[in-house]
LUMLUMKOL-324932 format. One record per residue: residue in three letters; x, y, z of N, C-alpha, C in turn. Coordinates in Angstrom, 2 decimals, padded with zeros to 5 digits. Example, Ala and Ser with C-alpha at 12.3 -4.5 7.8 and 13.67 -1.06 7.14 Angstrom:
+-----+---------+---------+---------+---------+---------+---------+---------+---------+---------+
!   r !      nX !      nY !      nZ !     caX !     caY !     caZ !      cX !      cY !      cZ !
+-----+---------+---------+---------+---------+---------+---------+---------+---------+---------+
! ALA !  013.19 ! -005.69 !  007.80 !  012.30 ! -004.50 !  007.80 !  013.20 ! -003.30 !  007.80 !
! SER !  012.85 ! -002.25 !  007.08 !  013.67 ! -001.06 !  007.14 !  012.90 !  000.03 !  007.87 !
+-----+---------+---------+---------+---------+---------+---------+---------+---------+---------+
//
This chain:
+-----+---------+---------+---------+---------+---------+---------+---------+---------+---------+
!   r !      nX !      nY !      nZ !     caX !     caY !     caZ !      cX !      cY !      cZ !
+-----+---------+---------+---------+---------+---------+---------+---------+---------+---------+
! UNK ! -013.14 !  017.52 ! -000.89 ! -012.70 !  017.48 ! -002.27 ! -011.18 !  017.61 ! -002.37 !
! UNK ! -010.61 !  018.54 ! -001.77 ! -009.25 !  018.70 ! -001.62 ! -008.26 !  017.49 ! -001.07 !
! UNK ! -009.26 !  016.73 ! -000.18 ! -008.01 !  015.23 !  000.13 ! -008.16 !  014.49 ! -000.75 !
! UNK ! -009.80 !  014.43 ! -001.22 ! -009.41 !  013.59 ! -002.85 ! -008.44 !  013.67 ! -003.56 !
! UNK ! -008.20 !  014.96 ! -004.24 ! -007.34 !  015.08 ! -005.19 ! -005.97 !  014.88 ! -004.65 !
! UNK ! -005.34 !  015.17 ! -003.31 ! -004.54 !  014.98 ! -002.79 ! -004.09 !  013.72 ! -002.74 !
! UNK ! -005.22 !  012.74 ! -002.33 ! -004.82 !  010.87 ! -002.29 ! -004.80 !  010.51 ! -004.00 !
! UNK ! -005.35 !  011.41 ! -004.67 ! -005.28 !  011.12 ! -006.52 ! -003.65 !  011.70 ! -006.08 !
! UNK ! -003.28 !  012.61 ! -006.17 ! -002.31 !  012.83 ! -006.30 ! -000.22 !  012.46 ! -006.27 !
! UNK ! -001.19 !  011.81 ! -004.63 !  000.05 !  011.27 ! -004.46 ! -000.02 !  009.83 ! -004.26 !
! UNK ! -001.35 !  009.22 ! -005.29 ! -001.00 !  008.05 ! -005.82 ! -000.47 !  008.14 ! -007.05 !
! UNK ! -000.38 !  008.93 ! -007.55 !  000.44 !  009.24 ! -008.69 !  001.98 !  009.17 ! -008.67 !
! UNK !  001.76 !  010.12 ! -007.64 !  003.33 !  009.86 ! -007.03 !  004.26 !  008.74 ! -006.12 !
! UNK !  003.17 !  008.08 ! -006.28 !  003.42 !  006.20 ! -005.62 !  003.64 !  005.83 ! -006.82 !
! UNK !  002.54 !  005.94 ! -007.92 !  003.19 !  005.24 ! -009.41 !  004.92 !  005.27 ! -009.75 !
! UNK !  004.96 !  006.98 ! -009.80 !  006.18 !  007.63 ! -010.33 !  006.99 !  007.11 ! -009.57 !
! UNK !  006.82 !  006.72 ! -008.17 !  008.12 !  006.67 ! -007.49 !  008.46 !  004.41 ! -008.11 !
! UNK !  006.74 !  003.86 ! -008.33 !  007.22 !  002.39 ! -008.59 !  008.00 !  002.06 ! -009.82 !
! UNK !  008.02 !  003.32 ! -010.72 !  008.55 !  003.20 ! -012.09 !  009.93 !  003.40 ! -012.34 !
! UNK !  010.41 !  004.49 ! -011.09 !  011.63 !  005.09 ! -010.85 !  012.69 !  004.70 ! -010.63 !
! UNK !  011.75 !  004.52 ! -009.23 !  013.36 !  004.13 ! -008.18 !  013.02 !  002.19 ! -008.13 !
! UNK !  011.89 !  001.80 ! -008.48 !  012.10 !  000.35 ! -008.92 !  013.16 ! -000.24 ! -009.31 !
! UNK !  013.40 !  000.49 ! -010.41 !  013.73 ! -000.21 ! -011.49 !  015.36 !  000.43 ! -011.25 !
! UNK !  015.84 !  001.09 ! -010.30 !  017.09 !  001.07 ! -010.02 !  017.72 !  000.58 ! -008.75 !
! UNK !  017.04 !  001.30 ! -007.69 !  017.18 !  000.64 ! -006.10 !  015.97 ! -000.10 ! -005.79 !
! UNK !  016.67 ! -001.76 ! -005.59 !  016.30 ! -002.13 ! -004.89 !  017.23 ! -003.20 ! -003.60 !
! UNK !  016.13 ! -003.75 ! -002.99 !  016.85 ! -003.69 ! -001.59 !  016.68 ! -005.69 ! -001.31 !
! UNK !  018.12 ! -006.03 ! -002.18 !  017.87 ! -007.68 ! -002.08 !  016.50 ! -008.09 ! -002.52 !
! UNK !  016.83 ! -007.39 ! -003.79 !  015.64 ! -007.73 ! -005.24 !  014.62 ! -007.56 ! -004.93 !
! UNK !  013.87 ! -006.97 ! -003.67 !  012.62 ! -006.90 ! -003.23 !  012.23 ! -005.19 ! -004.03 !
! UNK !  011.41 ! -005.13 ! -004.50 !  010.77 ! -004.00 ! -004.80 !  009.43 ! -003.25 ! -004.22 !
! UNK !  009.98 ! -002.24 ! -003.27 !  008.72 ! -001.81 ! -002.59 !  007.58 ! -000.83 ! -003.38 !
! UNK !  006.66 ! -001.84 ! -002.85 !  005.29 ! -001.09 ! -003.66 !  004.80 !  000.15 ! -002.73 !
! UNK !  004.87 !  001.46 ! -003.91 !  005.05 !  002.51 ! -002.98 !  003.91 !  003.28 ! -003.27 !
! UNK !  002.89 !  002.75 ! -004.12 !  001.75 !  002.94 ! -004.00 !  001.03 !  002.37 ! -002.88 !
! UNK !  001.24 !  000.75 ! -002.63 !  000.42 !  000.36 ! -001.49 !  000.51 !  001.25 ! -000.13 !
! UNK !  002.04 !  001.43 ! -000.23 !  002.28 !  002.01 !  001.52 !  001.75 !  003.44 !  001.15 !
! UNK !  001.79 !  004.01 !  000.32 !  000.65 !  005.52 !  000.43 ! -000.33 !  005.46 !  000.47 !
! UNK ! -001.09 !  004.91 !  000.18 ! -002.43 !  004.32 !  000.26 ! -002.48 !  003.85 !  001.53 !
! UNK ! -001.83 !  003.04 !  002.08 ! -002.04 !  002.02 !  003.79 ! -001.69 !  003.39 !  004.49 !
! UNK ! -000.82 !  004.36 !  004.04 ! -000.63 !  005.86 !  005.66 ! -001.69 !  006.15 !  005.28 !
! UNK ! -002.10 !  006.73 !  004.02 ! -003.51 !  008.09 !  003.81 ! -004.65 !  007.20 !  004.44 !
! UNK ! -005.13 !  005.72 !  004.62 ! -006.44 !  005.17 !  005.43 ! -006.45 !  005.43 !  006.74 !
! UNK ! -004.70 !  005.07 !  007.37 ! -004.91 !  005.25 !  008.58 ! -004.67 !  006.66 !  009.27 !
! UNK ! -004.72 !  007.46 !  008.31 ! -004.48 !  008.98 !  008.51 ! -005.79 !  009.46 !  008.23 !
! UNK ! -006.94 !  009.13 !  007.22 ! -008.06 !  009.62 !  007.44 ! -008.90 !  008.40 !  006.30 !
! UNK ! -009.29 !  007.91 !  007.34 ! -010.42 !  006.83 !  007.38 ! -011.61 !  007.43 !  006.64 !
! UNK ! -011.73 !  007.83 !  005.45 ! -012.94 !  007.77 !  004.17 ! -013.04 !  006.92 !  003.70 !
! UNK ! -014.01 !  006.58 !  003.36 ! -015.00 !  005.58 !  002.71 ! -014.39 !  005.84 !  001.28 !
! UNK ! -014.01 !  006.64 !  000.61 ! -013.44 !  006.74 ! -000.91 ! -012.39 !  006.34 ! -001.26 !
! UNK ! -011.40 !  006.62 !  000.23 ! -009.64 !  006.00 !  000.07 ! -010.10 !  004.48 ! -000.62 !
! UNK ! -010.74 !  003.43 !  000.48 ! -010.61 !  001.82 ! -000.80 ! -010.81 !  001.76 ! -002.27 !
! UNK ! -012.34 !  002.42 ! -002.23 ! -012.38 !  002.83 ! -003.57 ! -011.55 !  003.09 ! -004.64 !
! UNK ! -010.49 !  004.28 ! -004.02 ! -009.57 !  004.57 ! -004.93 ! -007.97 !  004.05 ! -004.52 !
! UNK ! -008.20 !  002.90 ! -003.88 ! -007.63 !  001.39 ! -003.84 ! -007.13 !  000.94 ! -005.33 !
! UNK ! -008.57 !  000.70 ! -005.72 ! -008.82 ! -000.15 ! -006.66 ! -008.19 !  000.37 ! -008.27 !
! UNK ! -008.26 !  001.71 ! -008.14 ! -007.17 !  002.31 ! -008.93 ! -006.30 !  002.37 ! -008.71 !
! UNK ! -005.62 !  002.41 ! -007.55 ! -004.08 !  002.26 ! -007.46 ! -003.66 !  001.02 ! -007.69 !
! UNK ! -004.82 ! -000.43 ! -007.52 ! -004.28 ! -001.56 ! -007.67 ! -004.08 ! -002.14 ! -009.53 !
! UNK ! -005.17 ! -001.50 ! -010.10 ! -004.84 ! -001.34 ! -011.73 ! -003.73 ! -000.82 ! -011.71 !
! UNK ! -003.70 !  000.54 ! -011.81 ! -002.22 !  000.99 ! -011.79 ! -000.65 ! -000.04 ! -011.65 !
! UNK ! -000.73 ! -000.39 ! -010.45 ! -000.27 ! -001.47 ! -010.20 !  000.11 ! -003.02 ! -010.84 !
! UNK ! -001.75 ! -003.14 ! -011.36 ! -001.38 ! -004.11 ! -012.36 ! -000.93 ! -003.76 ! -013.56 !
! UNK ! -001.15 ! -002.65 ! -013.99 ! -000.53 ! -002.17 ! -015.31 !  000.66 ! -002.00 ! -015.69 !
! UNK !  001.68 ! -001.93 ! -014.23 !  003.12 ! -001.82 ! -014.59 !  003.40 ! -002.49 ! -014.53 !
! UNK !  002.66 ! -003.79 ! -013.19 !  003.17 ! -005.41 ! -013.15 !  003.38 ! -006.40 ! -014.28 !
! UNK !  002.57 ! -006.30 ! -015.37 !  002.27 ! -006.95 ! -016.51 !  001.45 ! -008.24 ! -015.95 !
! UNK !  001.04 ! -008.52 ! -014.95 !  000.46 ! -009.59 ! -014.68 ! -000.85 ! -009.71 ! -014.58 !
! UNK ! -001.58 ! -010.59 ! -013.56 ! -003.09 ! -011.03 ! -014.10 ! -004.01 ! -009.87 ! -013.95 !
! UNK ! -004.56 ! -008.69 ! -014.88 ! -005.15 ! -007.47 ! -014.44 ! -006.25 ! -008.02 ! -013.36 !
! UNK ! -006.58 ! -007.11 ! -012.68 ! -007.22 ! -006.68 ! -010.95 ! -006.96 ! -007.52 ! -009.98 !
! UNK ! -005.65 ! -008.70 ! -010.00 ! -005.11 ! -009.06 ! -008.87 ! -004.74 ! -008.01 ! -007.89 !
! UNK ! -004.00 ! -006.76 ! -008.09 ! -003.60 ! -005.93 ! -007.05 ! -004.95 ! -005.07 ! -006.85 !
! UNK ! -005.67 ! -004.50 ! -007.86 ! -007.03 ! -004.33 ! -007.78 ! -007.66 ! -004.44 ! -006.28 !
! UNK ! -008.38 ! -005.74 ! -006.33 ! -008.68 ! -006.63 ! -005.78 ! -008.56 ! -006.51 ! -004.06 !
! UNK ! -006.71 ! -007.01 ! -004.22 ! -006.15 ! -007.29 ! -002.98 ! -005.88 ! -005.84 ! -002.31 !
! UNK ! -005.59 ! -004.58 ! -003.13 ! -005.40 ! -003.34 ! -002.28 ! -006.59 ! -003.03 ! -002.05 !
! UNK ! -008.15 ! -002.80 ! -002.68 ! -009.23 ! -002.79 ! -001.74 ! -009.89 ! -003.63 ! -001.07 !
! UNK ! -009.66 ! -004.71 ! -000.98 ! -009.93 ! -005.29 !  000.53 ! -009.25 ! -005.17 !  001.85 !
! UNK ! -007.53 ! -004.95 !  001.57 ! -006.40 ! -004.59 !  002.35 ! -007.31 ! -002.57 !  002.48 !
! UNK ! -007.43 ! -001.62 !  002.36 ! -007.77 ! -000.81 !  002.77 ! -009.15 ! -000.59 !  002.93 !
! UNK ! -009.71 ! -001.54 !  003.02 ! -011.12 ! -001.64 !  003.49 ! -010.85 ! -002.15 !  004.69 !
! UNK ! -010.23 ! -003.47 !  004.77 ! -009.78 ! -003.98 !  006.49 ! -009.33 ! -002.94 !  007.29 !
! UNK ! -008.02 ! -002.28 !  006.40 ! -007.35 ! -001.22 !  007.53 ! -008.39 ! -000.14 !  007.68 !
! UNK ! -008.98 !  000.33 !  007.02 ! -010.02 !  001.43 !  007.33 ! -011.23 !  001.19 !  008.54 !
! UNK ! -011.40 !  000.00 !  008.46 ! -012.25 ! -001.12 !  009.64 ! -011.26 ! -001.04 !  010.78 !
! UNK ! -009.96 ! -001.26 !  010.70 ! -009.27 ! -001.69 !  012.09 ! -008.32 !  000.05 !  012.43 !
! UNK ! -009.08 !  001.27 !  011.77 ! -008.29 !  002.02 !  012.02 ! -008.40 !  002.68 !  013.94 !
! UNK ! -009.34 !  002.33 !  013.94 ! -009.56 !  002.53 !  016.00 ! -008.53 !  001.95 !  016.43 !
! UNK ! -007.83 !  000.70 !  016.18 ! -007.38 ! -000.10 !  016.58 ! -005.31 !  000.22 !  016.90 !
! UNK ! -005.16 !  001.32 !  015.62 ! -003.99 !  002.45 !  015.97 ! -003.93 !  003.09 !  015.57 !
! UNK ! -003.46 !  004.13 !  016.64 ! -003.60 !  005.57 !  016.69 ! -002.13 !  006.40 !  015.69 !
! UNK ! -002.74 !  006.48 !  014.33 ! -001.66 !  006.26 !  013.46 ! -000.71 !  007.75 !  013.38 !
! UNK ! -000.31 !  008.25 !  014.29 !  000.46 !  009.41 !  014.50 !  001.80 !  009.59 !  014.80 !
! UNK !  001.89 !  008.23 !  015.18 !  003.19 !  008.22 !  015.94 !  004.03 !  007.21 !  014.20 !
! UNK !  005.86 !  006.88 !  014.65 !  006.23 !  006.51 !  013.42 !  006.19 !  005.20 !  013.76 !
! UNK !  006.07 !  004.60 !  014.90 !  006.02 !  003.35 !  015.63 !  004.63 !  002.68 !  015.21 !
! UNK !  003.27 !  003.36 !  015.34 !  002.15 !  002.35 !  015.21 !  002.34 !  002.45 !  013.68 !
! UNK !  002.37 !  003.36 !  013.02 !  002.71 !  003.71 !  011.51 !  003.26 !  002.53 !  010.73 !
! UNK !  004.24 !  002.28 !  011.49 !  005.15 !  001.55 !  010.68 !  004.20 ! -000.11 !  010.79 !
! UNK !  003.91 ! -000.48 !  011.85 !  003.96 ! -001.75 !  012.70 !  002.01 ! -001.94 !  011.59 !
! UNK !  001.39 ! -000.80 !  011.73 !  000.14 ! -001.05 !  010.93 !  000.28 ! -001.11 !  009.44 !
! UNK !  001.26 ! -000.87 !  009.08 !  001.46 ! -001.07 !  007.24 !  002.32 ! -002.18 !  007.37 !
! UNK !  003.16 ! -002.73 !  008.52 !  003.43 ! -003.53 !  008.42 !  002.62 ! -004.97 !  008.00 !
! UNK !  001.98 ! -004.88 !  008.92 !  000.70 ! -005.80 !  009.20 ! -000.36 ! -005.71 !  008.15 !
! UNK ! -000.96 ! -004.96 !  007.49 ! -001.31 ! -004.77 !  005.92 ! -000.70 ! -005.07 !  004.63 !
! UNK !  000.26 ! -004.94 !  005.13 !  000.97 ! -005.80 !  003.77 !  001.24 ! -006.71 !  004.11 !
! UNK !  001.09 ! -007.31 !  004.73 !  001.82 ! -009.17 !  004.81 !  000.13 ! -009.33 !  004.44 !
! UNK ! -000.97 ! -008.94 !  005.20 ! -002.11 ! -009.10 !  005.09 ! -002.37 ! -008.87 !  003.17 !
! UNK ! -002.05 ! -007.93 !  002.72 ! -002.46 ! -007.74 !  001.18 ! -001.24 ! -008.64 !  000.38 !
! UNK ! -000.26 ! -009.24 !  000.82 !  000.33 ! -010.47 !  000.07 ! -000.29 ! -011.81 !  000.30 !
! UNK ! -001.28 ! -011.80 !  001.38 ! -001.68 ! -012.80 !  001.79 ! -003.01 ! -013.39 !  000.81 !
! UNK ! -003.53 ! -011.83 !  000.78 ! -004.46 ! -011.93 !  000.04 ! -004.28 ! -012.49 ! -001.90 !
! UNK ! -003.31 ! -011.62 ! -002.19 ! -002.94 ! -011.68 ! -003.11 ! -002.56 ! -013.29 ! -003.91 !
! UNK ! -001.52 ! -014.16 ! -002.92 ! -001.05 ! -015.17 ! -003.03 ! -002.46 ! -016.35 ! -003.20 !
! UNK ! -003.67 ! -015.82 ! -002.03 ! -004.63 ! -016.81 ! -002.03 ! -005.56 ! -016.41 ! -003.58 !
! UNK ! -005.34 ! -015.31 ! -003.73 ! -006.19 ! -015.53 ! -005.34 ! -005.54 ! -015.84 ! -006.51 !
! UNK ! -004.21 ! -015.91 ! -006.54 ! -003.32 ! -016.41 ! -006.67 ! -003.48 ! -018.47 ! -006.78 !
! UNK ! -003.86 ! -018.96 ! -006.26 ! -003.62 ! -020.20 ! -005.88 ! -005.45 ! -020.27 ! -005.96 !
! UNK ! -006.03 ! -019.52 ! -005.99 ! -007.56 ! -019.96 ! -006.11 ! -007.82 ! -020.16 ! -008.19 !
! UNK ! -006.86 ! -019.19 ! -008.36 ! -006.92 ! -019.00 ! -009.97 ! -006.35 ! -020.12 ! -010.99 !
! UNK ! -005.78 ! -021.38 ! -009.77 ! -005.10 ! -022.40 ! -010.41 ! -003.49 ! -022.78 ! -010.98 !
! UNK ! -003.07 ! -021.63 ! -010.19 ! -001.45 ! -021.59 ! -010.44 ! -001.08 ! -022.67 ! -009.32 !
! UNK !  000.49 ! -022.86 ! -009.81 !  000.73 ! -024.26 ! -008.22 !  002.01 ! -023.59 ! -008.17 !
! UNK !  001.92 ! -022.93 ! -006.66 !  002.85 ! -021.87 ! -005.91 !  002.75 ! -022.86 ! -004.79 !
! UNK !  003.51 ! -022.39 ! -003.91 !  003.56 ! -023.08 ! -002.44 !  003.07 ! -022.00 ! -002.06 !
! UNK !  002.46 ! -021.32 ! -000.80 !  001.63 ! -020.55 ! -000.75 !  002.27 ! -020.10 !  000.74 !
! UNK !  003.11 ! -021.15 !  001.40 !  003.93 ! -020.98 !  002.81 !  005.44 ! -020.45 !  002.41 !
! UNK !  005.82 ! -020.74 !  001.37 !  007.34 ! -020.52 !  001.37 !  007.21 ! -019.62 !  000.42 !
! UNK !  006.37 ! -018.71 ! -000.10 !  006.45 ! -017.68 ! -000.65 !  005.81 ! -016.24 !  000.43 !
! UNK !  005.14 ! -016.97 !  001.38 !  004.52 ! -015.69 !  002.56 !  005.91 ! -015.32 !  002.96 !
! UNK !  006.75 ! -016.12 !  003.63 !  007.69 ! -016.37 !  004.20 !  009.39 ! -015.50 !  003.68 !
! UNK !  008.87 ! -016.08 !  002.77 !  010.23 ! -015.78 !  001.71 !  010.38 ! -014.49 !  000.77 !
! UNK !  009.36 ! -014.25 !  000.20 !  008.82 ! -012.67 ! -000.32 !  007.98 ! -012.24 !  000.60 !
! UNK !  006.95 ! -011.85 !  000.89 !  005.89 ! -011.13 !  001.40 !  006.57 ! -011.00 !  002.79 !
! UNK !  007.20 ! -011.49 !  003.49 !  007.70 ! -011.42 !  004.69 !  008.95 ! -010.29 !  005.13 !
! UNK !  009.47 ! -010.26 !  004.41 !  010.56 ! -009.67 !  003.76 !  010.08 ! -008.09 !  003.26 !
! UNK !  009.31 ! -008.45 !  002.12 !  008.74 ! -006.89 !  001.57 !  007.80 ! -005.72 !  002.42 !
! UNK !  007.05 ! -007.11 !  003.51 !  006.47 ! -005.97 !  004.56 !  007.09 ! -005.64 !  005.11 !
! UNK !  008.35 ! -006.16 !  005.60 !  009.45 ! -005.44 !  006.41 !  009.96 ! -004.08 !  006.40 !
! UNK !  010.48 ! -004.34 !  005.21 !  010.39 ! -003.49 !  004.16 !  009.64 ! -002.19 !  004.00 !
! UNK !  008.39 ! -002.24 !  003.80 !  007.41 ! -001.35 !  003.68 !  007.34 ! -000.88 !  005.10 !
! UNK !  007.14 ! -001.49 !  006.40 !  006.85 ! -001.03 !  007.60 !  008.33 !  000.32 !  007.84 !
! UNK !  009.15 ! -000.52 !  007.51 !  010.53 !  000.37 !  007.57 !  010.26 !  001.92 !  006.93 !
! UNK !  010.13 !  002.19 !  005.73 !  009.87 !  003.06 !  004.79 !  008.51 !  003.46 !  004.80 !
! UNK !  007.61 !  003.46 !  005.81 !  006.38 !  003.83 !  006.04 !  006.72 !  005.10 !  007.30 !
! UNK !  007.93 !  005.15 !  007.83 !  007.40 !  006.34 !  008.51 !  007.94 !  008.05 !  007.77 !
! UNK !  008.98 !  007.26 !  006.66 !  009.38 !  008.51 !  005.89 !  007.75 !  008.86 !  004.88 !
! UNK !  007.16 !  008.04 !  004.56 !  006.17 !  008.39 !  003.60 !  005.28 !  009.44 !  004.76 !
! UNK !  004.95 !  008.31 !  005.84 !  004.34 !  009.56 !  006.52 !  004.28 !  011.10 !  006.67 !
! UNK !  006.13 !  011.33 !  006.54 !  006.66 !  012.87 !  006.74 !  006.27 !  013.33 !  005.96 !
! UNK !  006.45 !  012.72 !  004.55 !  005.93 !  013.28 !  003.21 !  004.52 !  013.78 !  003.24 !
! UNK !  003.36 !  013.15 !  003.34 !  002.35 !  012.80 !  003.73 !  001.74 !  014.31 !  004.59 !
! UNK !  002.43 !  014.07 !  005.71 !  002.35 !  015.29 !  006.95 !  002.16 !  016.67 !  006.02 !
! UNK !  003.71 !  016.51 !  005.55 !  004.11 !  017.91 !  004.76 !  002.87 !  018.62 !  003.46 !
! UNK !  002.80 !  017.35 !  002.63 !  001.75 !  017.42 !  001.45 !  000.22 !  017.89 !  002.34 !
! UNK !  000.11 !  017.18 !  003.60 ! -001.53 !  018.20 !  004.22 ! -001.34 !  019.31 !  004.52 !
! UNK ! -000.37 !  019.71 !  004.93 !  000.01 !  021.20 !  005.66 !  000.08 !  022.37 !  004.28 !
! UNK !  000.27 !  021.94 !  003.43 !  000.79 !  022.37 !  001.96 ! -000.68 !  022.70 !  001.53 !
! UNK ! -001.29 !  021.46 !  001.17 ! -002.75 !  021.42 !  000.27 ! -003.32 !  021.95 !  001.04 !
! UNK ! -003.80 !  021.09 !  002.81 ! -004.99 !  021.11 !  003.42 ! -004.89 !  021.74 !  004.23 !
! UNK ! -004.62 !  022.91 !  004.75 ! -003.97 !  024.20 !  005.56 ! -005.87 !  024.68 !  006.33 !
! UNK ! -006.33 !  024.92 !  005.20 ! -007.59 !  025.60 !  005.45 ! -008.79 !  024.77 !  005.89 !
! UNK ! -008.50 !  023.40 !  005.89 ! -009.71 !  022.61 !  006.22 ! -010.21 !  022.76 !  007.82 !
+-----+---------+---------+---------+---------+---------+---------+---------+---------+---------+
//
């Protein structure tokens, strides 16, 4: 019950931080979604079956500040933490190196996703020169700034989850 409220929590604080520091720093107009990358450490930090679930609220959320097509991010962040929760054997997410390199790889994967429902919904995007050109770029991005969330992350279990 206590990591629940904890992953409620500091998806909240993924909101606060997309509303914040969005809308002042950003890094060659890219805006990192700092809900996704809390969400992509807390799966590969503890693989529950509830983290996707509550995906799907962070991806409303998401769409709610985006102004765009509601449960596109929905959507694409619980299937993106349903995969990573599936491929979490696959790294051993402790270190700041697999950390980074596995949210890396999730987000190009959840723009990927995104772009194809995107282009299934009847918009006419190029679908290669936008992986490439945004999504390429922003996972960079995110992989980079995924091992400070981690610290955060670390600190917030030691804080809440002391007694588990």
């Amino acid at each position: 019950m206590r990591l629940n409220l904890l992953v409620i929590g500091l998806m909240l604080i993924g909101a606060w931080l997309n509303i914040v520091l969005n809308s002042y720093v950003q890094l060659g107009s890219f805006k990192i979604n700092w809900i996704l990358v809390i969400m992509l450490v807390l799966t590969f930090r503890h693989s529950k079956h509830l983290i996707p679930f509550l995906g799907i609220l962070a991806g409303l959320i998401c769409d709610a500040l985006s102004h765009g097509i509601m449960g596109l991010y929905a959507i694409s962040f619980f299937l993106t933490l349903l995969f990573a929760s599936l491929l979490n054997k696959l790294f051993y997410a402790n270190t700041f190196l697999t950390v980074s390199l596995a949210v890396l790889s999730m987000s190009v994967f959840e723009g990927w996703i995104s772009i194809s429902i995107l282009g299934m919904l009847g918009t006419e995007i190029d679908r290669s020169s936008l992986l490439l050109s945004t999504v390429l770029p922003l996972s960079v991005l995110h992989g980079l700034g995924a091992p400070l969330i981690l610290l955060g992350i670390m600190w917030c279990e030691k804080l809440f989850l002391r007694n588990i």
